[in-house]
PQR file with spaces between the fields and no chain letter, atoms N, CA, C, O and H, PARSE charges and radii, in Angstrom:
ATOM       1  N    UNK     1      95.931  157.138   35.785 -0.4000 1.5000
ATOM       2  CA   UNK     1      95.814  156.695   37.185 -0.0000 2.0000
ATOM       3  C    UNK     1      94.959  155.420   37.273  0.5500 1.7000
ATOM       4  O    UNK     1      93.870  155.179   36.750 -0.5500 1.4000
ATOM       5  N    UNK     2      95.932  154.477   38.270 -0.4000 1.5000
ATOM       6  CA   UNK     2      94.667  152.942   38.421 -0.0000 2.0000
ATOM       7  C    UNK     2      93.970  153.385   39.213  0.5500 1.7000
ATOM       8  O    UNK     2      94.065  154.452   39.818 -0.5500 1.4000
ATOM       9  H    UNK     2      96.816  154.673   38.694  0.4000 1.0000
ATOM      10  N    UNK     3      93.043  152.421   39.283 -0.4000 1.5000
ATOM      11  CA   UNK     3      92.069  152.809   40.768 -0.0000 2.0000
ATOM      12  C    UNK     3      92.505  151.534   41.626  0.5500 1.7000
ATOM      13  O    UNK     3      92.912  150.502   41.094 -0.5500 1.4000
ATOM      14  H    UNK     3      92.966  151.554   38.790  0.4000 1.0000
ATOM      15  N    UNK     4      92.368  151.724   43.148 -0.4000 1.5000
ATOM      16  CA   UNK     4      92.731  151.178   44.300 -0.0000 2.0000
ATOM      17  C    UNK     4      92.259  150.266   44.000  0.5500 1.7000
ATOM      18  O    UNK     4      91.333  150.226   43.190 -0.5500 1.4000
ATOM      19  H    UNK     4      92.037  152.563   43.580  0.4000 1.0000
ATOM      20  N    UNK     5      92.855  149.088   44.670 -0.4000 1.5000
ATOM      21  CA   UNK     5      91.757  147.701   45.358 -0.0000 2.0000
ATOM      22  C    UNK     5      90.590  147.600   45.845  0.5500 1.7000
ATOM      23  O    UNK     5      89.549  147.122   45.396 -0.5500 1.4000
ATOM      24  H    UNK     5      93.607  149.120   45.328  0.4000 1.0000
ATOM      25  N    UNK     6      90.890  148.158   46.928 -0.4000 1.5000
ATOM      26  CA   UNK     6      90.277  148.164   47.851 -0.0000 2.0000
ATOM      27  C    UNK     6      89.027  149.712   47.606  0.5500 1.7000
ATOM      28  O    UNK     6      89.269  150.906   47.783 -0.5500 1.4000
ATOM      29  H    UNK     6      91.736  148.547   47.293  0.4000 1.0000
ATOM      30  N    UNK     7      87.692  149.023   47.141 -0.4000 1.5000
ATOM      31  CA   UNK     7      86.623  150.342   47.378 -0.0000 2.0000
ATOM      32  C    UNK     7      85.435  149.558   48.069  0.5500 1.7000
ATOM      33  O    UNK     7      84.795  148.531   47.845 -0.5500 1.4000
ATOM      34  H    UNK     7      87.496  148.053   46.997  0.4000 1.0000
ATOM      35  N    UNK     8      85.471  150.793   49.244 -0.4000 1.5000
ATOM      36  CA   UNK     8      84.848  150.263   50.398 -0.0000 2.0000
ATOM      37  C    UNK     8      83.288  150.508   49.741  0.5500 1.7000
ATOM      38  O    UNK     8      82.970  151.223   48.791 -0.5500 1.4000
ATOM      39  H    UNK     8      85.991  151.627   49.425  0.4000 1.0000
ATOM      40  N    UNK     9      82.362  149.563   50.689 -0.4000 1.5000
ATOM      41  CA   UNK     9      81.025  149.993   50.316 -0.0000 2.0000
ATOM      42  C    UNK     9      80.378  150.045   51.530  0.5500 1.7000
ATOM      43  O    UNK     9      80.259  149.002   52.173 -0.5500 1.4000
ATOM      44  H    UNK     9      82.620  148.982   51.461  0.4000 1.0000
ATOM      45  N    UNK    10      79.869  151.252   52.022 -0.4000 1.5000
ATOM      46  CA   UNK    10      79.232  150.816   53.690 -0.0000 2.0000
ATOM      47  C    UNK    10      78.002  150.176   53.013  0.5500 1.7000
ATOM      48  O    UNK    10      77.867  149.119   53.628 -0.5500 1.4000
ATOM      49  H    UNK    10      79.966  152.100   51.501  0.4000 1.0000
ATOM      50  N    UNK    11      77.304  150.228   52.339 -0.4000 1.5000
ATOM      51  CA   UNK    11      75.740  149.295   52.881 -0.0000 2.0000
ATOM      52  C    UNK    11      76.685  148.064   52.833  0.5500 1.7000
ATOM      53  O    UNK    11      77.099  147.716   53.939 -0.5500 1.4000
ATOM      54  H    UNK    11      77.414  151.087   51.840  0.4000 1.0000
ATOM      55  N    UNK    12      77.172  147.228   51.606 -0.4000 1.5000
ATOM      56  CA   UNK    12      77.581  145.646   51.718 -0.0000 2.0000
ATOM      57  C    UNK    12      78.103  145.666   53.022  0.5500 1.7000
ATOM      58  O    UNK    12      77.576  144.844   53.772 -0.5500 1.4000
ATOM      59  H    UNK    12      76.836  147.510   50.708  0.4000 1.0000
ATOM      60  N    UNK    13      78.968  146.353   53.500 -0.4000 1.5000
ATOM      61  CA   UNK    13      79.710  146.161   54.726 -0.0000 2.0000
ATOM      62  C    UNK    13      78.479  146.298   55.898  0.5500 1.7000
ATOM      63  O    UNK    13      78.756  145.292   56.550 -0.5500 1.4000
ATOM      64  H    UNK    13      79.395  147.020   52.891  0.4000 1.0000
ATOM      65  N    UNK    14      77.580  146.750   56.423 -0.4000 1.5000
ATOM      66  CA   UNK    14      76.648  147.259   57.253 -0.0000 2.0000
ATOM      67  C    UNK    14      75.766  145.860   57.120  0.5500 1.7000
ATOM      68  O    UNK    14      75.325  145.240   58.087 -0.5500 1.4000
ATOM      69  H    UNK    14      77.355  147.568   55.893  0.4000 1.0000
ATOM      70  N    UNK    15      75.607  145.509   55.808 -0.4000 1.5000
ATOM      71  CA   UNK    15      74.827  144.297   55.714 -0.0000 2.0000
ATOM      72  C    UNK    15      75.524  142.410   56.051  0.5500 1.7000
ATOM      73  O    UNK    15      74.936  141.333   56.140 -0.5500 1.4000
ATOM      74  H    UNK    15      75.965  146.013   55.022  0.4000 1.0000
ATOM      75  N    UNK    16      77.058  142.817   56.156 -0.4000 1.5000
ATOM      76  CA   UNK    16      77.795  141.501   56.190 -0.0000 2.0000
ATOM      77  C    UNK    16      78.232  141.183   57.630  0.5500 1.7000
ATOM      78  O    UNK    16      78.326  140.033   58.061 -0.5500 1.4000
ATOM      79  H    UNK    16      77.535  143.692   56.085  0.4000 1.0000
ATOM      80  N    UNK    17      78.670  143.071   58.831 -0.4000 1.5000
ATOM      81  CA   UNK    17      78.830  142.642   59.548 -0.0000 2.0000
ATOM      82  C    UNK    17      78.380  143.656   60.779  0.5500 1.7000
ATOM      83  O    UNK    17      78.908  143.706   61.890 -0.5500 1.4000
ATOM      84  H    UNK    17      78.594  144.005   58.481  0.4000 1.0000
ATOM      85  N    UNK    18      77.066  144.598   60.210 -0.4000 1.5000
ATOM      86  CA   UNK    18      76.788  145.353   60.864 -0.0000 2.0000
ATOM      87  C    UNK    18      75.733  144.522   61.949  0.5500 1.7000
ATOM      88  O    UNK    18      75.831  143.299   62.059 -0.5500 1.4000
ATOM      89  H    UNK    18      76.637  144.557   59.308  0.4000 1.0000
ATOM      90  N    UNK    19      74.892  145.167   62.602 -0.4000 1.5000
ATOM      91  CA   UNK    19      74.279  145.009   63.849 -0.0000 2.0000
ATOM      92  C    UNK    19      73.075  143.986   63.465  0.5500 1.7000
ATOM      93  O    UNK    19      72.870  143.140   64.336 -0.5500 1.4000
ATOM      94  H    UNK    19      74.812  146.160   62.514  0.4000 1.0000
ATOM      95  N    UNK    20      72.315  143.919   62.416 -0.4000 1.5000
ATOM      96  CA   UNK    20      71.206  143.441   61.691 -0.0000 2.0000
ATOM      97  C    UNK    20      71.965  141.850   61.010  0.5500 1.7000
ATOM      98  O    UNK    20      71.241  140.855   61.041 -0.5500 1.4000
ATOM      99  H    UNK    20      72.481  144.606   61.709  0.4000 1.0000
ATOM     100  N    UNK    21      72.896  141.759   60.633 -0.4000 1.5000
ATOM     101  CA   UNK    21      73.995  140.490   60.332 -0.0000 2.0000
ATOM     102  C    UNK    21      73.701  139.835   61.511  0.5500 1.7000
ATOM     103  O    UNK    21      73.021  138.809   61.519 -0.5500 1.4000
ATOM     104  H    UNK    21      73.484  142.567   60.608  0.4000 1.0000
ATOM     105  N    UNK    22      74.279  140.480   62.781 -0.4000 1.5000
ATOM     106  CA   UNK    22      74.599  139.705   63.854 -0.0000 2.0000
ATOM     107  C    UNK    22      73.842  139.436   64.728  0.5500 1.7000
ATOM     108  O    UNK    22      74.128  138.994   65.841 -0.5500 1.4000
ATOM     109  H    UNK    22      74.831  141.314   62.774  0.4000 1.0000
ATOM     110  N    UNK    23      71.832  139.914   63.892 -0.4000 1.5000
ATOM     111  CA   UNK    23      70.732  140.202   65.218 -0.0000 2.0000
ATOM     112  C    UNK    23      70.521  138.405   64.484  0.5500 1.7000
ATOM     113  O    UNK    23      69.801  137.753   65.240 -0.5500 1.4000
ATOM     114  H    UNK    23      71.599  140.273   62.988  0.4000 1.0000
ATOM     115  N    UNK    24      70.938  137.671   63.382 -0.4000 1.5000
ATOM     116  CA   UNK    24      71.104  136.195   62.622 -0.0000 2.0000
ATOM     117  C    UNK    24      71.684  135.430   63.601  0.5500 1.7000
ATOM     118  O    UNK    24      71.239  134.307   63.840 -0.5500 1.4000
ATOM     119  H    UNK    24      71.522  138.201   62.768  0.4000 1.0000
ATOM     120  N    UNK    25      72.891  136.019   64.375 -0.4000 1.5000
ATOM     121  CA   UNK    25      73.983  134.899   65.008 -0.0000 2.0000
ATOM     122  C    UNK    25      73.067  134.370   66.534  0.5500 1.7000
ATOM     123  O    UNK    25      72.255  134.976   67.232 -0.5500 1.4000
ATOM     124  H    UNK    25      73.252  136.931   64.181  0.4000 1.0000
ATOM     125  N    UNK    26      73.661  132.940   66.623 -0.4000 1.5000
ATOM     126  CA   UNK    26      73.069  132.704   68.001 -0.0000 2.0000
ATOM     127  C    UNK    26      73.366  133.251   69.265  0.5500 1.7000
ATOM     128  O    UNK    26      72.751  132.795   70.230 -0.5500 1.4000
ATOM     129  H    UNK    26      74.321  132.447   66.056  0.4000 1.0000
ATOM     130  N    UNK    27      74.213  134.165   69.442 -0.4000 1.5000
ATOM     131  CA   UNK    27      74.808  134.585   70.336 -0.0000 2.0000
ATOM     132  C    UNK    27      73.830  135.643   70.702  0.5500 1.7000
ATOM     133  O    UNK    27      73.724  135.973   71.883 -0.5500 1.4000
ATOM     134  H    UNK    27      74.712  134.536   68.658  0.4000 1.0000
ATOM     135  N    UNK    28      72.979  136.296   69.611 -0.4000 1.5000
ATOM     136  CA   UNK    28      72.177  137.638   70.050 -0.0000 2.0000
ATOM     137  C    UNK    28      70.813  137.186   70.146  0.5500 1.7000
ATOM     138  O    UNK    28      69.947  137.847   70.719 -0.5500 1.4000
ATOM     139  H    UNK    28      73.065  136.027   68.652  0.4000 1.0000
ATOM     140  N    UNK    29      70.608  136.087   69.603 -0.4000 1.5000
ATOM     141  CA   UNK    29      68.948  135.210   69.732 -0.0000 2.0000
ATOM     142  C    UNK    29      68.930  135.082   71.225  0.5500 1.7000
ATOM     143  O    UNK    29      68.210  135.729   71.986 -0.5500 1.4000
ATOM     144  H    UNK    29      71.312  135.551   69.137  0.4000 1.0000
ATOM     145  N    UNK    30      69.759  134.223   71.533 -0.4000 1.5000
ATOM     146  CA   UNK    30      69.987  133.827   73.132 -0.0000 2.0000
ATOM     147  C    UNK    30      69.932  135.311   73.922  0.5500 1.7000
ATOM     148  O    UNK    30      69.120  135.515   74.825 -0.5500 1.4000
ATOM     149  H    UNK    30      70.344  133.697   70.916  0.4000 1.0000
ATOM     150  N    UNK    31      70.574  135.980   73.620 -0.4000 1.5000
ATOM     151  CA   UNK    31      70.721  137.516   74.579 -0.0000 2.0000
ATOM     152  C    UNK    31      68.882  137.782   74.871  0.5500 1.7000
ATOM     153  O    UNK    31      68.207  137.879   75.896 -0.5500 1.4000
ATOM     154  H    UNK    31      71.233  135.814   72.886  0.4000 1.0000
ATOM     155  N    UNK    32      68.561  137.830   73.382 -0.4000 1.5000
ATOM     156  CA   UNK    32      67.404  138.543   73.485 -0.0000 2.0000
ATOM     157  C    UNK    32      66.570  137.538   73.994  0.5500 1.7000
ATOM     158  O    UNK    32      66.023  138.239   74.846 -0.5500 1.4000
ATOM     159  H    UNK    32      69.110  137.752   72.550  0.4000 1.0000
ATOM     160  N    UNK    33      66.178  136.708   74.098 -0.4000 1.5000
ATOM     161  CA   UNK    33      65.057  135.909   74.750 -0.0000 2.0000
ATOM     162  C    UNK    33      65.566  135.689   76.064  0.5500 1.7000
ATOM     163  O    UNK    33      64.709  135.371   76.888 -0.5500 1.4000
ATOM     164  H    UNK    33      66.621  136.139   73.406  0.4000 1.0000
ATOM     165  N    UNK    34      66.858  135.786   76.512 -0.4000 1.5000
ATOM     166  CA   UNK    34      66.852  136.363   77.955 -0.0000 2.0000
ATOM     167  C    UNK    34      66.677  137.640   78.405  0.5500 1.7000
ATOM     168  O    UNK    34      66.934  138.082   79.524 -0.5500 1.4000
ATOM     169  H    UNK    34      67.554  136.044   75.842  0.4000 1.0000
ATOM     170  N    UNK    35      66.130  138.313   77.267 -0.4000 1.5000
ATOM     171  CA   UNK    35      65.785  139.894   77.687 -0.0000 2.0000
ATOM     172  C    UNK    35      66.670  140.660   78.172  0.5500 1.7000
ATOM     173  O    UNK    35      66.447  141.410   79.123 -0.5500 1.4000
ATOM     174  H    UNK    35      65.921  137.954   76.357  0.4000 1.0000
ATOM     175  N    UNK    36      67.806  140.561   77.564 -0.4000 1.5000
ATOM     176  CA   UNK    36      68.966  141.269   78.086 -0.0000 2.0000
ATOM     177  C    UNK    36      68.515  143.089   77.502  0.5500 1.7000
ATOM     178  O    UNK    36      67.992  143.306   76.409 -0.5500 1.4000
ATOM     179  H    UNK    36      67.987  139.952   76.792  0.4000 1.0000
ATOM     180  N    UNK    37      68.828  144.058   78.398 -0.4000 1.5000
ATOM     181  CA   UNK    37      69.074  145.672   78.286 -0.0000 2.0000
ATOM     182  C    UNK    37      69.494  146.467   76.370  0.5500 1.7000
ATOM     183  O    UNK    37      69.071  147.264   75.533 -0.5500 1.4000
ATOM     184  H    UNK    37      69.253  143.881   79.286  0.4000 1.0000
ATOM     185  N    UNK    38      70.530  145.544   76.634 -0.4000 1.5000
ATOM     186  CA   UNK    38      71.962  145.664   75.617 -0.0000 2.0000
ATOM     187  C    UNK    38      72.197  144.430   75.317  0.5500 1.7000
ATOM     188  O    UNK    38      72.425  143.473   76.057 -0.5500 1.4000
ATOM     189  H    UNK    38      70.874  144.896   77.313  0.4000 1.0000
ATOM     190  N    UNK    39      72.099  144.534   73.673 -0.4000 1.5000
ATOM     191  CA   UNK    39      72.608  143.388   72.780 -0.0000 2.0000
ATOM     192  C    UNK    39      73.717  143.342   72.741  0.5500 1.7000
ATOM     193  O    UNK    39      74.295  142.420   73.316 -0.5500 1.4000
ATOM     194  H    UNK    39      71.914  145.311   73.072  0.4000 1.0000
ATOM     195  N    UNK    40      74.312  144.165   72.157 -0.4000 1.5000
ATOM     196  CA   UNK    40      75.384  144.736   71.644 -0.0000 2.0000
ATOM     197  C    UNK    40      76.433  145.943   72.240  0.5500 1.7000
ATOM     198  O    UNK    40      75.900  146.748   73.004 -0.5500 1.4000
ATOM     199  H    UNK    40      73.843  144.915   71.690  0.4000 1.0000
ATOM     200  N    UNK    41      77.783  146.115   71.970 -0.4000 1.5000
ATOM     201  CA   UNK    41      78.272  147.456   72.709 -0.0000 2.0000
ATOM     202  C    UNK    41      78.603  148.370   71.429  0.5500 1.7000
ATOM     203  O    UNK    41      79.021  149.517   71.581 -0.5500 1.4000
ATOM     204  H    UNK    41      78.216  145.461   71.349  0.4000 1.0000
């Protein structure tokens, strides 16, 4: 038996496009220094 392509990894994945990735993007800098409730949904 081969093994699949595709083997998922949650931390790499959690780290590339989880919540902590995207607290980096400017879109959530801006949220938060307007003190928004909710960053994220």
């Amino acid at each position: 038996m081969t093994k699949r392509t595709f083997q998922p990894n949650t931390r790499r994945r959690s780290k590339k496009l989880g919540f902590f990735a995207r607290m980096q993007t400017k879109i959530i800098k801006s949220r938060r220094k307007k003190g928004r409730k909710v960053l994220s949904h």
